[in-house]
C-alpha positions in Angstrom: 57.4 -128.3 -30.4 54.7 -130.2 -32.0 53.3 -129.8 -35.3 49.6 -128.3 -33.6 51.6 -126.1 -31.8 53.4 -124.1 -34.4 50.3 -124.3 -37.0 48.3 -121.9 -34.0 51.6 -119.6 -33.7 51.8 -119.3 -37.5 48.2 -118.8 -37.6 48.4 -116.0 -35.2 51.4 -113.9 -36.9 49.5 -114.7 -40.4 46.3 -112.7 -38.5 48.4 -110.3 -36.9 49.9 -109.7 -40.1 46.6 -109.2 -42.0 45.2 -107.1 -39.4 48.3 -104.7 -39.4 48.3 -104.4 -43.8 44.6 -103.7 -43.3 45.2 -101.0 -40.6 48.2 -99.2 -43.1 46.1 -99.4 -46.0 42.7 -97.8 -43.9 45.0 -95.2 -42.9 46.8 -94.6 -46.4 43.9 -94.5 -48.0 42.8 -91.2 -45.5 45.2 -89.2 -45.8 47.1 -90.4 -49.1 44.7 -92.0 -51.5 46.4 -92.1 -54.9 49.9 -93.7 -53.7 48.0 -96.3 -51.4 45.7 -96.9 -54.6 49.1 -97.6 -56.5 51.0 -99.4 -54.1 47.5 -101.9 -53.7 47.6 -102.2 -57.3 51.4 -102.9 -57.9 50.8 -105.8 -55.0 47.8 -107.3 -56.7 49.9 -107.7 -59.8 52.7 -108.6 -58.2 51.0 -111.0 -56.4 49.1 -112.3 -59.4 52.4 -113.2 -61.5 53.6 -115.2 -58.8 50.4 -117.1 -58.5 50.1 -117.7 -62.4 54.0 -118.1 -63.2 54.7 -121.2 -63.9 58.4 -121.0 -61.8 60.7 -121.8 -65.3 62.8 -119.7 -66.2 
């Protein structure tokens, strides 16, 4: 399989992916607002310390 190839299938399960968190999060934040707000917030700074750590440990 060639390198063009399996960038546009990655690309499509990373969009598929996206579109799927969005559609959990729409629907959390309808009909349970304060745990969706909390699990956002516990993935932002999740995702944040592996962003800005600096991988030693």
């Amino acid at each position: 399989m060639s390198d063009a190839a399996l960038r546009t299938r990655l690309d499509a399960a990373l969009v598929l992916l996206a579109v799927n968190c969005a559609l959990l999060v729409g629907i959390g934040l309808r009909y349970a607002t304060e745990t969706t707000v909390g699990v956002v917030v516990l993935a932002a700074l999740l995702g944040y310390g592996f962003l800005t750590g600096d991988g030693e440990e």
